[in-house]
C-alpha positions, 0 to 999 in steps of 0.5 A: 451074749454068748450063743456057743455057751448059753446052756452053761455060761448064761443058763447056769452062770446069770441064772437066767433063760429067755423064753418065748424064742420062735421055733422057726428061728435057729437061736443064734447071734443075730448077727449070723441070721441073714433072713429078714423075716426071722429078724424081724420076727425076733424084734418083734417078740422082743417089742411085745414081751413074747420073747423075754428074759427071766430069773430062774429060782434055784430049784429051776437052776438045780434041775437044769444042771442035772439035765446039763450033767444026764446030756453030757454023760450021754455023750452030748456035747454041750458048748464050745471050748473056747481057745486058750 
């Protein structure tokens, strides 16, 4: 999956998010997590259903590209570019 881009290349690509992600656990590669207890917190969530992926309708999809657009004009970089 693509961490660096999900606002973009997941959210609005696929038009689906992942909700219940822990607040204590940076969201990232679980790869690059190197601490047991948040690892073992995310397969948990994912075992149980707290963690989940879910369909956004299009209203929800229209609504977050709006957001994307309002964080971008002001000034927030959203992403990374990837090399060519």
């Amino acid at each position: 999956m693509n961490y660096a881009n999900y606002e973009d290349a997941i959210v609005q690509g696929r038009k689906v998010r992942i909700i219940g992600w822990p607040t204590s656990v940076t969201f990232a590669s679980p790869s690059t997590i190197g601490n047991l207890k948040d690892m073992c917190t995310l397969h948990d969530g994912l075992l149980t259903g707290s963690i989940r992926w879910v369909r956004m309708s299009s209203a929800d999809v229209k609504a977050h590209a709006e957001d994307l657009q309002e964080r971008q004009d002001e000034g927030e970089i959203i992403g990374k570019k990837r090399k060519r």
